[in-house]
C-alpha positions in Angstrom: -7.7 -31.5 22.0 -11.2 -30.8 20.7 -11.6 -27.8 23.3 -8.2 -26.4 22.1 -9.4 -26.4 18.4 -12.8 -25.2 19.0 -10.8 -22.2 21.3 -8.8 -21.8 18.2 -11.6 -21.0 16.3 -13.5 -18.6 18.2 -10.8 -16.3 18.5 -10.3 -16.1 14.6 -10.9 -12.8 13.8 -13.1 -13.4 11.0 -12.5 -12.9 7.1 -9.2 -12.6 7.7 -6.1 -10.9 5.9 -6.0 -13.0 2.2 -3.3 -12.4 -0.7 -5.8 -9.7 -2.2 -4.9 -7.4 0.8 -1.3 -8.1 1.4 -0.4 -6.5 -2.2 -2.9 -4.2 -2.7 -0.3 -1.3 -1.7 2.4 -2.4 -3.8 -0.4 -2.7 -6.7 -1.2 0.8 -5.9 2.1 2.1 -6.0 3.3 -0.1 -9.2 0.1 1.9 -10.8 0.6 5.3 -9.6 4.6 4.7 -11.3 3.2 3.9 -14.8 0.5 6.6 -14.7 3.0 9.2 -13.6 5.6 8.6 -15.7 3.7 7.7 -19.2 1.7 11.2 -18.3 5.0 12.7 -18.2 6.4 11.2 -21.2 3.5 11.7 -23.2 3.4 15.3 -22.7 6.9 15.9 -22.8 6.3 14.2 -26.1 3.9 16.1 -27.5 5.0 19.6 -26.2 9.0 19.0 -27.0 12.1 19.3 -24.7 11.6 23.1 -23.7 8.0 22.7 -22.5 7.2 23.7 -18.8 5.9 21.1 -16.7 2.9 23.7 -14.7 0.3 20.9 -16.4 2.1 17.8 -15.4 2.8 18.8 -11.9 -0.8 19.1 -10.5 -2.2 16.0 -12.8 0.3 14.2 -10.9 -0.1 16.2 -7.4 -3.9 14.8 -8.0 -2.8 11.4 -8.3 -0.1 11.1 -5.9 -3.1 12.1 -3.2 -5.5 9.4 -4.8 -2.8 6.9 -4.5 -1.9 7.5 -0.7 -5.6 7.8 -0.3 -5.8 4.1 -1.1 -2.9 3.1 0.2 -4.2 5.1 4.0 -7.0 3.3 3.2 -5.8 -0.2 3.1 -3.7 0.7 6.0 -6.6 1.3 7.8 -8.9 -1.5 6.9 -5.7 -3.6 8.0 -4.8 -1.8 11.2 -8.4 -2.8 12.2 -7.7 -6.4 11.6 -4.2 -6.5 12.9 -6.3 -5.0 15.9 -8.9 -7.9 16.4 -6.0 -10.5 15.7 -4.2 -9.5 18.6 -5.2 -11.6 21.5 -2.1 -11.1 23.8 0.9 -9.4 23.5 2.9 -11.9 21.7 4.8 -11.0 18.8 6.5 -14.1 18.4 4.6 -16.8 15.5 6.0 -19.7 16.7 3.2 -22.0 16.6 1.3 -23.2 13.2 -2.0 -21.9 14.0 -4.3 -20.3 11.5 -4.4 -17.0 14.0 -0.4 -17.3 14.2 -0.4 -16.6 10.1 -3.4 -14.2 10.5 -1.8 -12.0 12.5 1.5 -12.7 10.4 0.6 -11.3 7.4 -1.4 -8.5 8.8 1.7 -7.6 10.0 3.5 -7.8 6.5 0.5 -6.5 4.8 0.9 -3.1 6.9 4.9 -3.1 6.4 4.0 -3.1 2.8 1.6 -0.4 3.1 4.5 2.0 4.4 7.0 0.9 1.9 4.3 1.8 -1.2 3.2 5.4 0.8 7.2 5.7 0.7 7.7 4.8 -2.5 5.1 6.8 -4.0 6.2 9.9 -2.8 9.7 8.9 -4.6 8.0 8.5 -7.6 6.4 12.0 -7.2 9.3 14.1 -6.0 10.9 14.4 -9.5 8.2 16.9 -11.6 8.3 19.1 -8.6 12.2 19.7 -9.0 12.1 19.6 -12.6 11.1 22.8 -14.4 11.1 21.7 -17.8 10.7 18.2 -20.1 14.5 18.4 -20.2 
């Protein structure tokens, strides 16, 4: 039993996937969202109803691509752990072992990651149809 736990713990793959990482995506995207659309409201306020929306469209343009930059970048850093966490080629968690949840929410972590690179493109596809604050 001791040889099975001490095996257990040499395959850990080190600091590990914590709850930091796991919503740092959806963090990302919930942030991009407010920026984007209190930018747009702001200068839709300030300009009025007719005002064109040239300004707008590259502000958020720029942070669209700072936002998937992160979110790439998470994906990445987690990719590299989902890599060291797998020992075989079992997808199946169903033993309780601190590898087993490990490698479980690496996996949700990088589903997360796709969901929030989806949904920030969402967020940034109205001000290029738009033409105007109207």
């Amino acid at each position: 039993m001791n040889g099975k736990i001490s095996t257990e713990v040499r395959r850990e793959t080190g600091t590990g996937t914590d709850l930091w990482r796991v919503i740092a995506a959806p963090i990302v995207w919930a942030l991009h969202f407010l920026f984007c659309y209190v930018y747009a409201a702001i200068h839709c306020e300030k300009a009025g109803r007719d005002a064109p929306l040239g300004d707008v469209r590259i502000v958020i343009a720029i942070a669209t691509c700072v936002a998937l930059g992160a979110i790439a970048l998470s994906t990445w850093h987690l990719w590299r752990v989902r890599g060291r966490s797998l020992t075989d080629n079992d997808f199946e968690f169903d033993h309780n072992t601190p590898e087993e949840r490990h490698r479980f929410l690496s996996h949700v972590a990088l589903m997360l990651c796709v969901l929030s690179a989806v949904a920030v493109l969402y967020v940034a596809i109205p001000v290029f149809y738009l033409s105007s604050c109207r």
